[in-house]
C-alpha positions as a Markdown table, in Angstrom:
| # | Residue | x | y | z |
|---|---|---|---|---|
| 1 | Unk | 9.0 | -10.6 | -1.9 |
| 2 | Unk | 6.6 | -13.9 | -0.6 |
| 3 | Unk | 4.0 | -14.4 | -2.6 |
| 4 | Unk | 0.1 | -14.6 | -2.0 |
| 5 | Unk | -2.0 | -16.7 | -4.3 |
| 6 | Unk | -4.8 | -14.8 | -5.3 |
| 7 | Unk | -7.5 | -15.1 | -3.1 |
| 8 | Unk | -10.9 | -13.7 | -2.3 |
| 9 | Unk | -12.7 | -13.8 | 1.4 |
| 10 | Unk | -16.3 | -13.5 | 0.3 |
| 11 | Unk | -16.6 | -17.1 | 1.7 |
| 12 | Unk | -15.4 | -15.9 | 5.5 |
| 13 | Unk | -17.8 | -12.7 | 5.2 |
| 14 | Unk | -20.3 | -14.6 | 8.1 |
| 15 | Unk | -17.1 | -15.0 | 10.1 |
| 16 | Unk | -16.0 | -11.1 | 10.0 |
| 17 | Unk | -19.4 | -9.4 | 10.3 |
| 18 | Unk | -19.3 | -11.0 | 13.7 |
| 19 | Unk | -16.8 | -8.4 | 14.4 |
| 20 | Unk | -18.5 | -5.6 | 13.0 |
| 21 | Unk | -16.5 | -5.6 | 9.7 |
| 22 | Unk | -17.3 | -7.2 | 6.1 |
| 23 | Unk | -14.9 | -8.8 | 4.1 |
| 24 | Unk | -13.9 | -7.5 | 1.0 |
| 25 | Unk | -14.3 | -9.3 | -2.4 |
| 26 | Unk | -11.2 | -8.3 | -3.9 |
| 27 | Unk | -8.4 | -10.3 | -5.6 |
| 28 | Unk | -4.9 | -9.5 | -5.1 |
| 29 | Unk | -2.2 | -10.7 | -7.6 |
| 30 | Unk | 0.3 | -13.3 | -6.4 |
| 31 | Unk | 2.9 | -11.8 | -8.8 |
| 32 | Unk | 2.5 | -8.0 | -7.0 |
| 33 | Unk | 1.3 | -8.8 | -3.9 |
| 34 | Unk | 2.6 | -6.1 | -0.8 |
| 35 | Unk | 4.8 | -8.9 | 1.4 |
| 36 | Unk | 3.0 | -7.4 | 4.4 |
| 37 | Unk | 0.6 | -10.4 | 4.8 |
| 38 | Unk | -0.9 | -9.0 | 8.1 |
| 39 | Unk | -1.6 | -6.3 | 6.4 |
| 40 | Unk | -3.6 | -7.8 | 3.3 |
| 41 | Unk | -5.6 | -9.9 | 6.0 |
| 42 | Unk | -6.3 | -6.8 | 7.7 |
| 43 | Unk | -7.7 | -5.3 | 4.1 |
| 44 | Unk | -9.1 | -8.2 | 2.9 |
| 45 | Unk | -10.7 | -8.3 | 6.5 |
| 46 | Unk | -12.3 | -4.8 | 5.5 |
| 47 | Unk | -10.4 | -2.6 | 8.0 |
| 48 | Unk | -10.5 | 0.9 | 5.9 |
| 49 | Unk | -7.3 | 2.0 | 7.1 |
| 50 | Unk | -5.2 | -1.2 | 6.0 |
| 51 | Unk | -7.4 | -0.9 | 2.3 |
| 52 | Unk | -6.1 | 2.5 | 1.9 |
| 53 | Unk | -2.7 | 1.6 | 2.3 |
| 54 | Unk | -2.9 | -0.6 | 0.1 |
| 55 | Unk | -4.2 | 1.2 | -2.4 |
| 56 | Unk | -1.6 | 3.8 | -1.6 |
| 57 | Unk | 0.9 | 1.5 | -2.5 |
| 58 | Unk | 0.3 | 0.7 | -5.7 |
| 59 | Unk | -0.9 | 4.4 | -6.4 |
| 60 | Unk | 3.1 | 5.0 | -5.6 |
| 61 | Unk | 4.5 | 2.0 | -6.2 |
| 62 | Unk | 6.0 | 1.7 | -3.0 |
| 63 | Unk | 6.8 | -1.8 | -1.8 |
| 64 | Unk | 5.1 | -3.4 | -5.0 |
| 65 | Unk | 5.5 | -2.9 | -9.0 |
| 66 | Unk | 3.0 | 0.6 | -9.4 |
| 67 | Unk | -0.3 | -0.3 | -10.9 |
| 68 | Unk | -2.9 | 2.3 | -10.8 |
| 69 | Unk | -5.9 | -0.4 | -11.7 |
| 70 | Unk | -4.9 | -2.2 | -8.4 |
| 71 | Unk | -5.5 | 0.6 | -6.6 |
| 72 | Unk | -8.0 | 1.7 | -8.2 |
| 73 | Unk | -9.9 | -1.5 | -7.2 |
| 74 | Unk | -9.6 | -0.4 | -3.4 |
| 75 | Unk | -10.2 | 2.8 | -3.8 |
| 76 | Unk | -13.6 | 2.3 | -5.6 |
| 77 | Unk | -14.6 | -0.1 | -2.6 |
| 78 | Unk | -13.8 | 1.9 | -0.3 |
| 79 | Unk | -15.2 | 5.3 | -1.9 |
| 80 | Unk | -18.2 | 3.7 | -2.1 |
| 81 | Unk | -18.2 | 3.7 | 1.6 |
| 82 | Unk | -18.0 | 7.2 | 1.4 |
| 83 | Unk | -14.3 | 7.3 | 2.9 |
| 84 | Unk | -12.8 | 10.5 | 1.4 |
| 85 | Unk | -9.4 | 9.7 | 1.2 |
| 86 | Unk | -10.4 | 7.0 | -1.6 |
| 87 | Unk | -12.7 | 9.6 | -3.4 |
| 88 | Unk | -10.0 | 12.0 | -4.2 |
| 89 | Unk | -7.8 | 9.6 | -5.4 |
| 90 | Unk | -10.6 | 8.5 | -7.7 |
| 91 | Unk | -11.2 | 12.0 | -8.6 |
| 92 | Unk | -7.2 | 12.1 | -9.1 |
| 93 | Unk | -7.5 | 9.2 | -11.0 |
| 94 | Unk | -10.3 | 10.4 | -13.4 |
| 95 | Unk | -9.1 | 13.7 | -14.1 |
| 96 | Unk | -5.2 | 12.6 | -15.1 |
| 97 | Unk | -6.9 | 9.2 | -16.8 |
| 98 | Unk | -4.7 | 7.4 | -14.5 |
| 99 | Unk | -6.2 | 3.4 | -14.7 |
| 100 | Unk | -9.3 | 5.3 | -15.5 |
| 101 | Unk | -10.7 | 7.0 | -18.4 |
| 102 | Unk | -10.0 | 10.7 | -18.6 |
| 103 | Unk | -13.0 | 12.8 | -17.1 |
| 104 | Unk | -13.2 | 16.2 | -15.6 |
| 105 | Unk | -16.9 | 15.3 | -15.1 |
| 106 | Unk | -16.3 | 12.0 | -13.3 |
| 107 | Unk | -13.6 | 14.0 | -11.1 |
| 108 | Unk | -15.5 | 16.8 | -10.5 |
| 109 | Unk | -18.0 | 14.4 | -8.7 |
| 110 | Unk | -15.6 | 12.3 | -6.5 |
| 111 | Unk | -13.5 | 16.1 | -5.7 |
| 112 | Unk | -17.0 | 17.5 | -4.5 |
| 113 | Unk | -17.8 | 14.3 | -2.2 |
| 114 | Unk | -13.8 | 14.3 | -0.2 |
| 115 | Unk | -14.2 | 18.1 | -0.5 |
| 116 | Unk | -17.2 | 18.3 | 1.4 |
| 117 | Unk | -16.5 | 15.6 | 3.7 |
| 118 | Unk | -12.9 | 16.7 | 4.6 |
| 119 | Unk | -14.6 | 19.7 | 5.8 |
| 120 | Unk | -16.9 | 18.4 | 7.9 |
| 121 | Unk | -14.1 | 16.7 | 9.6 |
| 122 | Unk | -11.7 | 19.2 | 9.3 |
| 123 | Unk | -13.9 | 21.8 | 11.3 |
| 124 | Unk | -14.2 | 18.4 | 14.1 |
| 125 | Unk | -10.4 | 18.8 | 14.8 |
| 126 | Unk | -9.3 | 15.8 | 11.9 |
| 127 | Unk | -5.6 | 17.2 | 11.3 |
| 128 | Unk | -5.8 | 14.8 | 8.3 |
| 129 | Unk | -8.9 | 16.1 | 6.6 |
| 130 | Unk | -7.4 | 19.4 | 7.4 |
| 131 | Unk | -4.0 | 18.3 | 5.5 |
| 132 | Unk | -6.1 | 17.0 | 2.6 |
| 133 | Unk | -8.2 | 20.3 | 2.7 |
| 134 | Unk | -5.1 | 21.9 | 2.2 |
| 135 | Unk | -3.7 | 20.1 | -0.6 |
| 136 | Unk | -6.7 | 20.5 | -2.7 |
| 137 | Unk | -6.7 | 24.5 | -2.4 |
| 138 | Unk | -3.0 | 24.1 | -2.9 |
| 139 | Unk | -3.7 | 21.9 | -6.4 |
| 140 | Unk | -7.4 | 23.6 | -7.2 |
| 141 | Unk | -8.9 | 20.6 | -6.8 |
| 142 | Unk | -12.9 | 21.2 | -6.7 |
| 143 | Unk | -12.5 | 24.9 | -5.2 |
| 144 | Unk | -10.5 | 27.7 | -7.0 |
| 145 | Unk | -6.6 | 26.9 | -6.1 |
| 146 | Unk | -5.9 | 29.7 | -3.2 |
| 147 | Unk | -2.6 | 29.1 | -2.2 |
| 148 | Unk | -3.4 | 31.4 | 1.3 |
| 149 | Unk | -6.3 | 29.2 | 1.8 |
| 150 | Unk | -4.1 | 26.3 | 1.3 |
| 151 | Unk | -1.5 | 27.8 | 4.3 |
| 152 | Unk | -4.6 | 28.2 | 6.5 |
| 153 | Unk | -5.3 | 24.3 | 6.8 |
| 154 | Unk | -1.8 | 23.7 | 6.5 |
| 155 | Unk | -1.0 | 25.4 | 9.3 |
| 156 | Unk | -4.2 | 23.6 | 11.4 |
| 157 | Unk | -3.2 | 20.6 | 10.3 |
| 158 | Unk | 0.4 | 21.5 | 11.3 |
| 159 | Unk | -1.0 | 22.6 | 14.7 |
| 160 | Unk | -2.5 | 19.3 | 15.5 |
| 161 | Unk | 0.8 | 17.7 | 15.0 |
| 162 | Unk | 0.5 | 16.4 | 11.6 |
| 163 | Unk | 3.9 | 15.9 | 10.4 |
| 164 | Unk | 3.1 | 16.1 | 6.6 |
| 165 | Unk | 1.4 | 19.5 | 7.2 |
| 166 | Unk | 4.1 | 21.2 | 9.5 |
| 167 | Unk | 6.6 | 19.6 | 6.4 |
| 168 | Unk | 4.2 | 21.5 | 3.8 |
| 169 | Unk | 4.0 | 24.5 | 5.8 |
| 170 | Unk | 8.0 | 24.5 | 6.1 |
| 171 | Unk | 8.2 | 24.6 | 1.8 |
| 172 | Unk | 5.4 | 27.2 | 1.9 |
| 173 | Unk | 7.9 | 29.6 | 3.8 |
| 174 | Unk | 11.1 | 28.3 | 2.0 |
| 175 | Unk | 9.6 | 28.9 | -1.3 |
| 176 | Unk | 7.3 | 31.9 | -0.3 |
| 177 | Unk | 3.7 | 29.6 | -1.7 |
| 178 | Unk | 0.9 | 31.6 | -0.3 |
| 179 | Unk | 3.5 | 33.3 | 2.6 |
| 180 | Unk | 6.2 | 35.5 | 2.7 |
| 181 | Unk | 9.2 | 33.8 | 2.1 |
| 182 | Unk | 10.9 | 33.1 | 5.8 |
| 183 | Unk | 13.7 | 30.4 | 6.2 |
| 184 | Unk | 13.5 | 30.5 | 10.2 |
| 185 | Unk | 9.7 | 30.1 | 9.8 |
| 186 | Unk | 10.3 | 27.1 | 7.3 |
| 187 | Unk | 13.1 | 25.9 | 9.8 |
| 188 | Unk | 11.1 | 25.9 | 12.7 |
| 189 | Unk | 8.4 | 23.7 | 11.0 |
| 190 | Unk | 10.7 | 21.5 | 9.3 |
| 191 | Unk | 12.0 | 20.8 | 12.6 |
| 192 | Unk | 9.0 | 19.7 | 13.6 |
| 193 | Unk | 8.3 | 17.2 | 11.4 |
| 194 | Unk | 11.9 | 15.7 | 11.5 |
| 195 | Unk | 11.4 | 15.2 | 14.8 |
| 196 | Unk | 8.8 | 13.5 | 14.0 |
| 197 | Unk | 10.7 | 11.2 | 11.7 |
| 198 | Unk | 9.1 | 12.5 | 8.7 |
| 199 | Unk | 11.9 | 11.6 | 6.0 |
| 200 | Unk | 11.1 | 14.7 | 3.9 |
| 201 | Unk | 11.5 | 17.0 | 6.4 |
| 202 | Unk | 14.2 | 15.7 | 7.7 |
| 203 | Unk | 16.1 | 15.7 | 4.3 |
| 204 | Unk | 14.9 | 19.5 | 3.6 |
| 205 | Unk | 16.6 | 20.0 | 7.5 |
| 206 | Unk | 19.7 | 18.8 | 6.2 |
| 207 | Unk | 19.6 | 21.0 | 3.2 |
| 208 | Unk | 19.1 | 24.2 | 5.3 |
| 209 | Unk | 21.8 | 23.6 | 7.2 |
| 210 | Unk | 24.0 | 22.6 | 4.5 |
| 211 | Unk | 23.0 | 26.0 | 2.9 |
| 212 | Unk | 23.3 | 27.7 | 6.0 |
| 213 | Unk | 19.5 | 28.9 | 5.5 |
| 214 | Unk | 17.2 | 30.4 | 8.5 |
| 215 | Unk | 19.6 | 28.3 | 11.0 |
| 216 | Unk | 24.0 | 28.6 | 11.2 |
| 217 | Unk | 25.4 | 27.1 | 8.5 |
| 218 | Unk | 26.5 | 23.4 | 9.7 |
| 219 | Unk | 28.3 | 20.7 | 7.5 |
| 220 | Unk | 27.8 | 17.9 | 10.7 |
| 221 | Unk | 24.2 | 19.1 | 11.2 |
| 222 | Unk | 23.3 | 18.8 | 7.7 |
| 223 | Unk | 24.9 | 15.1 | 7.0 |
| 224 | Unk | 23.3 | 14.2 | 10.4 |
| 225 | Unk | 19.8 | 15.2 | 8.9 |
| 226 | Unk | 20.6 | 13.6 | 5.8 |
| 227 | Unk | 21.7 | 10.3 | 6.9 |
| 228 | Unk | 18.2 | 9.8 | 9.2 |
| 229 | Unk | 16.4 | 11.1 | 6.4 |
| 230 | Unk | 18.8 | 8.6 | 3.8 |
| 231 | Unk | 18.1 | 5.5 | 5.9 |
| 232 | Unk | 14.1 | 5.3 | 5.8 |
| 233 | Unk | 15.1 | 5.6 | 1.6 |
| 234 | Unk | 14.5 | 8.9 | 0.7 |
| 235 | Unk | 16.0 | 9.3 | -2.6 |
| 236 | Unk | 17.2 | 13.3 | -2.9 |
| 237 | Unk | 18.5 | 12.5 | 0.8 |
| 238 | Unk | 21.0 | 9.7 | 0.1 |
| 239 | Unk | 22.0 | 11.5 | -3.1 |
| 240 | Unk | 23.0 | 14.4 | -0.8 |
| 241 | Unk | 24.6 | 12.0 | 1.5 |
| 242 | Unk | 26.2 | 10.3 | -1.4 |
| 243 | Unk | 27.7 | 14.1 | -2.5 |
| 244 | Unk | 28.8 | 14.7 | 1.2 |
| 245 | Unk | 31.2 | 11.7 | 1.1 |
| 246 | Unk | 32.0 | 12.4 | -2.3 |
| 247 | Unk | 33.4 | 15.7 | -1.6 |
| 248 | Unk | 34.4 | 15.2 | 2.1 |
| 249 | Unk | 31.3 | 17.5 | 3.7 |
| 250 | Unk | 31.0 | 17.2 | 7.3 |
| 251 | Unk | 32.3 | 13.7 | 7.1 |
| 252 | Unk | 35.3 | 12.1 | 6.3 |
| 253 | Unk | 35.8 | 11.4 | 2.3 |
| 254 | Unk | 35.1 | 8.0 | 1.3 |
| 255 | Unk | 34.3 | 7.7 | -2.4 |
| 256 | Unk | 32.5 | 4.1 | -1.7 |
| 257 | Unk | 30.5 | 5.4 | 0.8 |
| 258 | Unk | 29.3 | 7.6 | -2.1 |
| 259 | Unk | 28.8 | 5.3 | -4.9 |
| 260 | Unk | 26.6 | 3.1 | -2.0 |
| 261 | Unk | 24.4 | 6.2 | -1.6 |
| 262 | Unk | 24.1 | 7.6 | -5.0 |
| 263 | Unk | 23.5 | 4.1 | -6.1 |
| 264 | Unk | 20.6 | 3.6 | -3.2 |
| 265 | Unk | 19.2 | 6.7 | -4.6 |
| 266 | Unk | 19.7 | 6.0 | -8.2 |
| 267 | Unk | 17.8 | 3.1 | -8.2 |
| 268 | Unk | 14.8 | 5.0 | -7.1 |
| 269 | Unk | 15.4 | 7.1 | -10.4 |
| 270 | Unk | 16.8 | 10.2 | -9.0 |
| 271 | Unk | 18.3 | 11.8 | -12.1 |
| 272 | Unk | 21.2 | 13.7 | -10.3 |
| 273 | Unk | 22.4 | 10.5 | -8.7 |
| 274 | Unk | 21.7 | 8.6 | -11.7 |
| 275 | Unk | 24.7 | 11.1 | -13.4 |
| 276 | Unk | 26.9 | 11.0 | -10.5 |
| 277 | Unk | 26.9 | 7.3 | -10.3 |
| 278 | Unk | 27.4 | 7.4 | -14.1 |
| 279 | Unk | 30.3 | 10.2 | -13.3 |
| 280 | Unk | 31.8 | 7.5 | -10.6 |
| 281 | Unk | 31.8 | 5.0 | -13.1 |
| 282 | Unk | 33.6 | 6.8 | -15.9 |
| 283 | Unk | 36.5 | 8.3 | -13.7 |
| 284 | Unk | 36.7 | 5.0 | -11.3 |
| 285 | Unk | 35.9 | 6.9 | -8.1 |
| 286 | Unk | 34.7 | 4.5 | -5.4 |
| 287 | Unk | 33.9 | 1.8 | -8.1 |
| 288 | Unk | 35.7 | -0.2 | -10.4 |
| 289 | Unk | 36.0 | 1.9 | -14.0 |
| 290 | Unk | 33.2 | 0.8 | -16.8 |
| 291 | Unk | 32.8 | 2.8 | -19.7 |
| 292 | Unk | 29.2 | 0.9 | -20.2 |
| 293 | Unk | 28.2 | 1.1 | -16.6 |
| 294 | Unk | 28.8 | 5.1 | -17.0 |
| 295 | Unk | 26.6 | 5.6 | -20.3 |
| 296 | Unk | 24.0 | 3.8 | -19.1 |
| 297 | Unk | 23.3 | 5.5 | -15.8 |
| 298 | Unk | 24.2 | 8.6 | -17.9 |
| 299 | Unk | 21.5 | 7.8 | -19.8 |
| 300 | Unk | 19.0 | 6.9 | -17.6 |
| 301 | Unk | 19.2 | 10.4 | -15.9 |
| 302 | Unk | 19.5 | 12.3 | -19.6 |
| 303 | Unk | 16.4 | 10.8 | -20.3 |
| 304 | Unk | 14.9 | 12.8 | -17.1 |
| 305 | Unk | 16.0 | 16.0 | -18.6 |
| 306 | Unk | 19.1 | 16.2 | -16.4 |
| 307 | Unk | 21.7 | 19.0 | -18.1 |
| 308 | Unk | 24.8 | 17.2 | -16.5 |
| 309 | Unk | 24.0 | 14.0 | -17.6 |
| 310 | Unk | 23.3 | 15.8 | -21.0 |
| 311 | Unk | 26.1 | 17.3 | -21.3 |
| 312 | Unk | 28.5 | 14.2 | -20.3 |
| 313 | Unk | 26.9 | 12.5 | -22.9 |
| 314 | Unk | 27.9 | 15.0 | -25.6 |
| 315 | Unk | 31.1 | 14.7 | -24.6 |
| 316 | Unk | 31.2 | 11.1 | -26.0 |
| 317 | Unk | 29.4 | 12.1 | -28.9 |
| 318 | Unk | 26.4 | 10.5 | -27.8 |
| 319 | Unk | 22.8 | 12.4 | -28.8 |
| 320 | Unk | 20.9 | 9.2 | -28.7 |
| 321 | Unk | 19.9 | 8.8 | -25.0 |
| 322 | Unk | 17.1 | 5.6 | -25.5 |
């Protein structure tokens, strides 16, 4: 990752509120730093958009070490500026004492102002504020959790072309949240989505077809979904991927093909490719054979609460799983 020393741009604020925008006196640590430098300048520069994804990423953790009091420091900022993306996650952040202390009060106050504001954009045509609007029926966040209510914005958001909406709106059907349960509904929207490259979708894709559910059932179709989804890094996707080579699903076997993909998504913490790694490693399948290698990935998805991984562990006479 390159490194940043830690900087602020209060000096430069003459040179950016030229441009309309202020600078943002904010520090950023050299030793977790996202290694998108345009994009720091661009936050740092006090463009909203670029602030929020930075705070986004060390919300998630995604492309830096997670650290919720780095986020929180953009978020504030930027709430402050009455951006509503930035109050909920401060409201989130209050109300599961995430880098903040734990208050329903606080929460309460940040939900009301993205609440209110998401609607007003929402009701302008703002498929994202619509999305959001969704999410906090669907999590009773502010308003009373109404799962129907939830569906509604979903399925504006979805209509707009939001592909995190139409991919919500495809688990509502598939799962029956606030619908009927319908796999060609969820199919449809899922579809949608993938085609938008959304990752999620297009690893839930793969599954239907794999499962044969609301579409034919389709071995190729489903590894095809799998590997698109698989190669932007989404974990449960190149764990699937990993089981299709394993066990010779719409592809041709190749056990090191699996390891590569359990170990891609194993890394990310995904429990059931945690234990088949672990599994590849005690039978030598695609990967040299190491008792140690196996107990420890073992481990590491036992410690998730994964029953295979449990149960292999038993087998050795092993209980202790830290």
């Amino acid at each position: 990752m390159n490194k940043l020393k830690v900087i602020t741009l209060s000096v430069l604020s003459i040179l950016f509120c030229a441009c309309g925008k202020k600078s943002v006196d904010i520090t950023i640590p050299d030793n977790n730093c996202p290694s998108d430098k345009e994009l720091v300048t661009k936050a740092l520069n006090g463009d909203e958009e670029a602030g929020l994804q930075i705070a986004q990423m060390y919300y998630d953790g995604n492309g830096v070490i997670q650290d919720y009091t780095e986020a929180i420091k953009w978020y504030r900022i930027l709430a402050e500026k009455g951006n509503p993306y930035a109050q909920y996650y401060m409201g989130l952040c209050h109300d599961e004492g995430r880098g903040l202390e734990a208050s329903l009060t606080k929460a309460m106050e940040f939900y009301k102002q993205s609440f209110l504001e998401f609607k007003s954009r929402a009701e302008k045509g703002d498929k994202d504020a619509m999305f959001y609007l969704g999410k906090m029926y669907s999590l009773g966040k502010y308003v009373t959790k109404d799962n129907s209510a939830a569906v509604k914005w979903y399925r504006e958001a979805g209509e707009h072309g939001d592909a995190k909406a139409q991919y919500t709106l495809g688990t509502c059907y598939s799962e029956g949240i606030g619908v009927a349960k319908n796999y060609e509904e969820a199919v449809k929207w899922y579809r949608q989505a993938a085609d938008q490259n959304n990752a999620d979708a297009q690893c839930a894709l793969g599954a239907c077809f794999e499962e044969g559910n609301g579409v034919e059932k389709s071995a190729t179709e489903a590894v095809k979904w799998y590997r698109l989804s698989a190669e932007q890094g989404n974990a449960d996707a190149q764990c699937n991927l990993g089981y299709c080579f394993d066990e010779g699903i719409g592809v041709e076997q190749s056990l090191s093909d699996a390891v590569r993909w359990y170990r891609l998504s194993a890394e990310q913490g995904n429990a059931t490719a945690q234990n088949n790694l672990g599994f590849a490693y005690e039978t030598g399948s695609g990967v040299d054979k190491s008792e140690e290698e196996a107990i420890k990935w073992y481990k590491l998805s036992a410690r998730q609460g994964n029953e295979g991984a449990i149960a292999n562990l038993k087998a050795k006479g092993i209980t202790d799983f830290d």
